[in-house]
N, C-alpha and C positions, 0 to 999 in steps of 0.2 A: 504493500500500500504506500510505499514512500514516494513523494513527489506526485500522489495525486491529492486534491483537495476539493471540500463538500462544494459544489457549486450554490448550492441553498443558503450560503454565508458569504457577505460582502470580508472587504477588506478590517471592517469593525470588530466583524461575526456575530451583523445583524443579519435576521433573516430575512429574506425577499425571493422573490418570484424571478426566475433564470429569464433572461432576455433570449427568444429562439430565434425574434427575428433575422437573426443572417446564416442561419443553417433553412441548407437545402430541404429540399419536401421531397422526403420518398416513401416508399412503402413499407411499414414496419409493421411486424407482427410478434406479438407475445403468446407466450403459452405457459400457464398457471399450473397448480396441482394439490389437492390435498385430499387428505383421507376423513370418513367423520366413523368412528371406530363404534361398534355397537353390539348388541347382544341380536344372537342369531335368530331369534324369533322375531326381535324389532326388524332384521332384514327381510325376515319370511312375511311381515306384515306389509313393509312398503313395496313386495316385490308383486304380493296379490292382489292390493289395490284396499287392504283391508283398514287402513290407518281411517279414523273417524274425519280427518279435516280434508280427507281426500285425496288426489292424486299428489303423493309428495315430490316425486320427481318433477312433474309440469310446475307445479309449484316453486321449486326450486331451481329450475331451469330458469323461467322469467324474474324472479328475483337475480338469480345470476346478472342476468342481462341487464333488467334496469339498472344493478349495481356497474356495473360497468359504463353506462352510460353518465352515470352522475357521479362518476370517483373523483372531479372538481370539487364538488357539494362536500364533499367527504376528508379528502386529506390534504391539510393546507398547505397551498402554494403548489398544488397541481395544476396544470393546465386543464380547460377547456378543451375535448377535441371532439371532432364530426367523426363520430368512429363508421368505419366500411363496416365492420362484419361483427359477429360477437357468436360465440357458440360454447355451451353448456352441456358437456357428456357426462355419465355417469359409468363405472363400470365394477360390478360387483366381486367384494373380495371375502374370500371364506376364512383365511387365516393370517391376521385375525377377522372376523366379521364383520363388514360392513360396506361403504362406497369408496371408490376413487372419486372423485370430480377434476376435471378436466375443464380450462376454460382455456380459447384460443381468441384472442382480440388483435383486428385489422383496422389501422388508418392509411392514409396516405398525406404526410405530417410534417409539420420542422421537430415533432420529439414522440418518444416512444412511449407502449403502451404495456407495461410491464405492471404499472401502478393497479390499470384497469383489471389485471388479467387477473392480479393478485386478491383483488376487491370482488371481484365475480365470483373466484371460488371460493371465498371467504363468507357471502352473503348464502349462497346457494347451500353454503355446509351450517349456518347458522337455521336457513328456513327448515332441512333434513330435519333438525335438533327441535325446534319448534313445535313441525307439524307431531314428531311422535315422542314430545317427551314425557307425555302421560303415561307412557307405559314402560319409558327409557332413561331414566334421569341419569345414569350411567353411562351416557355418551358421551365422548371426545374427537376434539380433531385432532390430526396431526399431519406435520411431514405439509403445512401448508408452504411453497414455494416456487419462483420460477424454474420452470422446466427449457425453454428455449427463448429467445429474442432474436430478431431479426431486422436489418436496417439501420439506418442512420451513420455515425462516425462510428459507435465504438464496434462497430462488425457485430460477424454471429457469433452468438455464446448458447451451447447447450452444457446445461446441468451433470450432465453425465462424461463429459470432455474435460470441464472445466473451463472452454470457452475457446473461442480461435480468434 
């Protein structure tokens, strides 16, 4: 880490909002991750459709995305962005029990959307927790993080590389 420093603090180490105006607008893409860890019947109920508040994946899914859309609202000194694409997967794990989430967010920008990707899987593992914690109070997340970025100055970095 030597010789890079927080762009979020001026020369004071006040904070402020990074100026992007004179970076280029390209395509940048993020991809999020996390796990929401639970007991194997709480899976068996959200995989049947059996949870009382309803479908929790759709459920979770569009909060994903709204969250992603409004991660301005959310974490200060984010940018605003017109985001392209936003998408919310789910994929089921036995050991231990519970979900992956998956979120992938598309601009085409002066900065990246890593914040967004982060915040989608974030909300979508919070609404899981939500919709069935009356029968799950024993739920957890974990292992929330980015998985890939793509775009802009500092190149690709995938989590599993360590980044190029």
């Amino acid at each position: 880490m030597t010789g890079k420093k927080l762009t979020h603090l001026d020369e004071k180490g006040d904070a402020h909002m990074v100026d992007v105006s004179d970076k280029d607008v390209t395509e940048r893409v993020a991809v999020a991750e996390g796990y929401v860890v639970m007991k194997p019947e709480t899976l068996e109920l959200i995989e049947t459709g059996g949870a009382k508040k309803g479908d929790v994946l759709a459920a979770a899914r569009i909060a994903g995305i709204m969250a992603a859309k409004r991660t301005h609202e959310l974490v200060p000194l984010c940018h605003p962005l017109m985001i392209s694409a936003v998408s919310v997967e789910f994929e089921r794990s036995d050991a231990p029990a519970g979900l992956r989430v998956e979120a992938s967010v598309k601009v085409g920008g002066k900065t990246g959307v890593e914040m967004e990707a982060l915040t989608a899987v974030s909300v979508a593992c919070l609404t899981i927790y939500d919709m069935v914690k009356a029968v799950d109070r024993s739920m957890h997340f974990t292992g929330i993080r980015l998985i890939e970025k793509r775009g802009g100055r500092s190149g690709h970095y995938r989590a599993d590389d360590g980044g190029s």
